[in-house]
C-alpha positions in Angstrom: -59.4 15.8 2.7 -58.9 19.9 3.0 -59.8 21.5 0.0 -58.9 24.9 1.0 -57.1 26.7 3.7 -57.8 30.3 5.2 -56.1 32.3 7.4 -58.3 35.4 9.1 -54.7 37.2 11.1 -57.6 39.9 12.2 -59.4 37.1 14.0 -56.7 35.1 14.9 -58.2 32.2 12.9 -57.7 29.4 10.4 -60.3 28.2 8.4 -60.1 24.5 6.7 -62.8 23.4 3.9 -63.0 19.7 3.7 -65.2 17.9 0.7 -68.6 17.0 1.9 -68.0 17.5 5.3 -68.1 21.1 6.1 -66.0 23.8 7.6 -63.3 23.6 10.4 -62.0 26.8 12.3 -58.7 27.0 14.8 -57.2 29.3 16.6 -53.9 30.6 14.8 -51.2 29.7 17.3 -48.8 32.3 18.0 -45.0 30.7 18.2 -42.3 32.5 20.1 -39.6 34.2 17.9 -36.0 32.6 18.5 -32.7 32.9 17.3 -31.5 29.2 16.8 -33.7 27.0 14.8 -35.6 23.8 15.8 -34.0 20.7 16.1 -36.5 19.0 14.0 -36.2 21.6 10.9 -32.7 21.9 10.9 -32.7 18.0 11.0 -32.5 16.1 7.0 -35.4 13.2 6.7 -35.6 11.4 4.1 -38.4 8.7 4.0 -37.6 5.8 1.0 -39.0 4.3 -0.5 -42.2 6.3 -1.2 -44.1 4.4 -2.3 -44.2 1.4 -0.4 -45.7 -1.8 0.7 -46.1 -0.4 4.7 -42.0 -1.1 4.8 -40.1 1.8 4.7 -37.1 3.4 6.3 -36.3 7.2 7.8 -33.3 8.5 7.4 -32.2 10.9 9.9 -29.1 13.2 9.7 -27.5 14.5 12.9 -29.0 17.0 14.6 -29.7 19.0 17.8 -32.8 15.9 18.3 -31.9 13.7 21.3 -35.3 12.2 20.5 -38.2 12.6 18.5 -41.8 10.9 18.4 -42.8 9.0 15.7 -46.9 9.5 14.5 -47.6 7.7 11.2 -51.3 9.4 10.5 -53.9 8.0 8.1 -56.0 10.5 5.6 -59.2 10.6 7.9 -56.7 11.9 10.6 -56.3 8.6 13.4 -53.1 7.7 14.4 -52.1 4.3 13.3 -48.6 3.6 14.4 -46.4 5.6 17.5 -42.9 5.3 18.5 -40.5 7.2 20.6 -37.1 7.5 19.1 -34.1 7.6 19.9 -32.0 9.8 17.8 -27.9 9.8 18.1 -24.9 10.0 16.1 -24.5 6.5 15.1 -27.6 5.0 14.3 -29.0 7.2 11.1 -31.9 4.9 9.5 -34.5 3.0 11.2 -36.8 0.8 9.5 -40.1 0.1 9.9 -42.4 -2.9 8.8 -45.8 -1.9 9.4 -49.3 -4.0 8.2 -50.8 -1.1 6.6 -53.5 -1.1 4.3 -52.9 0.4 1.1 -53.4 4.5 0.5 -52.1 7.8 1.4 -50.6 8.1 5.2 -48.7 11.1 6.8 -45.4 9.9 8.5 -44.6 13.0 11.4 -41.6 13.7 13.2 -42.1 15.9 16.4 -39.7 17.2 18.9 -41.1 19.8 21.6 -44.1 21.6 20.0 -42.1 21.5 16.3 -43.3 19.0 13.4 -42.0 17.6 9.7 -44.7 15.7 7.9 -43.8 13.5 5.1 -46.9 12.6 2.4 -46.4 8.2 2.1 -48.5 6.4 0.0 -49.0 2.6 0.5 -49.8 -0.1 -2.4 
């Protein structure tokens, strides 16, 4: 788990402090300025219910998405579920039935190199 984020914009780097496991560095990653907003933030997610049982749904609004891939992340970072979706006008929830073991997961939503990350916790 991060304890503490830094941001060096002399250097160009991040800096992450994790509990009893030392000290992560990145290169910050500089994003091209535009005029319309991406899809995914201008898109309205709601994940219910939070907290769950590993059953949950995602409700998407419309929005600019076409599609959108699907990570469901565990805390020590591995990826434990992936899907593709399809995102149109009509369908607006999917659900999703997964055997996960109980604790806190990151659901992401990516289109093109743009992310939302919803916190889920599993009983």
């Amino acid at each position: 788990m991060i304890q503490e984020l830094e941001i060096n914009k002399v250097h160009g780097k991040i800096y992450a402090a994790t509990f009893g496991r030392g000290v992560w560095i990145a290169d910050l990653v500089q994003d091209n300025v535009s005029i319309d907003p991406p899809a995914v933030y201008q898109a309205d997610v709601k994940l219910y219910p939070n907290p769950n049982t590993g059953a949950f749904s995602l409700e998407i609004q419309p929005s600019q998405m076409e599609e959108a891939n699907l990570e469901i992340v565990d805390i020590t970072g591995r990826i434990v579920y992936q899907e593709k979706l399809r995102i149109d006008n009509q369908q607006r929830t999917y659900v999703f039935d997964q055997k996960l073991k109980a604790g806190h997961y990151f659901v992401k939503l990516t289109h093109g190199n743009r992310s939302k990350v919803m916190k889920m916790v599993v009983h």
